[in-house]
C-alpha positions in Angstrom: -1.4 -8.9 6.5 2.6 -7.8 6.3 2.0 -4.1 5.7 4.9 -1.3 4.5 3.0 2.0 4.3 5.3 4.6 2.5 6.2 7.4 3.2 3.6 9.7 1.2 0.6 8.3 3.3 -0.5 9.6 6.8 0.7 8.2 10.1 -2.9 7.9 11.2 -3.5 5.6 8.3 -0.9 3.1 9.9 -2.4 3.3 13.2 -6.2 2.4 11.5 -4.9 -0.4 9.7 -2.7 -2.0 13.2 -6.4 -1.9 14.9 -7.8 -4.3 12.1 -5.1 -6.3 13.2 -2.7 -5.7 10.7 1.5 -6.0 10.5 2.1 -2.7 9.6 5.6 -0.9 9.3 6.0 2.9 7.9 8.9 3.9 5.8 9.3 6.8 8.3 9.1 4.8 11.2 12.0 2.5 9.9 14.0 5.1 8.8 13.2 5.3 5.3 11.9 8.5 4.5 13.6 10.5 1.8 15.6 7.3 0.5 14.7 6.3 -3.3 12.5 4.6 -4.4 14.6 1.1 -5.0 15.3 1.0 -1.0 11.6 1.2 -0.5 10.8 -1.1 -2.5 13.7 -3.6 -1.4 12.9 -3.3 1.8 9.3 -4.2 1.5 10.0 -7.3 -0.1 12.7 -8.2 1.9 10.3 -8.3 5.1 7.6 -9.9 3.1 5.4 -7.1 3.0 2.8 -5.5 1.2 3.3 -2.5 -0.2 0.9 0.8 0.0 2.0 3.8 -1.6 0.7 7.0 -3.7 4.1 7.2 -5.8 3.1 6.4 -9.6 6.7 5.4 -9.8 5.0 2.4 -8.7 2.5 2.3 -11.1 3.8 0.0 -13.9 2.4 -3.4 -13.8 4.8 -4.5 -16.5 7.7 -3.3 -13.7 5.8 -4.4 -11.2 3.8 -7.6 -12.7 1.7 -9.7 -10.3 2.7 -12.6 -8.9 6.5 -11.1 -8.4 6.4 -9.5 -5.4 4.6 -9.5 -2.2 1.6 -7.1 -3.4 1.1 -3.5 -3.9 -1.6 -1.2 -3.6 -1.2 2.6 -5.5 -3.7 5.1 -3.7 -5.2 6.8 -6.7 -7.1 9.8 -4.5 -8.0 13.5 -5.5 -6.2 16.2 -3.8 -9.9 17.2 -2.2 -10.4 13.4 -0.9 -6.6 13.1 0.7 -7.6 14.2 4.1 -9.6 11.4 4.1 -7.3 8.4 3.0 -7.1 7.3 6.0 -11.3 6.0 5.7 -10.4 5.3 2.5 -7.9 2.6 3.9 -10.6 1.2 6.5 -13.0 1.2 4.2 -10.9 -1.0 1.3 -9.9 -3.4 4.2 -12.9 -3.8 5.6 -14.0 -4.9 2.1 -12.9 -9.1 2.2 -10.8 -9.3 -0.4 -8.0 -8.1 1.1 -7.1 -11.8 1.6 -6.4 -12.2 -2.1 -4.5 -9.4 -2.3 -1.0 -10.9 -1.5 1.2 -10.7 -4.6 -1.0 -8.6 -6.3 -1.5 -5.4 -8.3 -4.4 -3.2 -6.8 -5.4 0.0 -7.8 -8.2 1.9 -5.5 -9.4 5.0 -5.9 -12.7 6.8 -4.0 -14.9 4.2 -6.9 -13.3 1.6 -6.9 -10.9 -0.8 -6.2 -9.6 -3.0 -8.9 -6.8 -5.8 -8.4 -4.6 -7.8 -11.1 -3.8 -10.9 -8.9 -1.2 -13.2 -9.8 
């Protein structure tokens, strides 16, 4: 999978998801990193890529309705369980449904994951 992990997510977490064999490009790596919200988004679906982020800005399936963009997954952790997103991340890849993510909405939290696909 075409990865863009945002700004607001650990480095590590980048790393862990490359190893799976992912495409993954960070916001800070490219640049990114205090720009707004727009150029983020822009830039993930101008490379095709699917979005991870923890900014609710993002949150708005009506903005952000399945099936019109390349897929997006909001991190939905406690402030206790953010050390850890980068498990988190393993463990909701490692899951096999990651496939049918593309051009979806996903929500995960340390429950459950729940995806609106197109």
């Amino acid at each position: 999978m075409r990865i863009k992990l945002d700004e607001n997510l650990p480095v590590r977490a980048a790393q862990r998801l490359r190893d799976m064999g992912h495409d993954v490009e960070t916001v800070l790596e490219e640049g990114l990193g205090g720009q707004g919200d727009e150029t983020v988004w822009q830039a993930a679906q101008s490379e095709a890529r699917f979005l991870i982020t923890q900014d609710l800005d993002f949150s708005d399936m009506r903005q952000f309705a399945p099936g019109t963009h390349h897929g997006i997954l909001l991190v939905r952790l406690s402030d206790l369980e953010q050390p850890r997103i980068a498990e988190f991340l393993d463990a909701w890849f490692s899951m096999g449904q990651v496939d049918s993510w593309a051009g979806a909405f996903v929500v995960a939290s340390s429950r459950k994951v729940r995806a609106v696909r197109p």
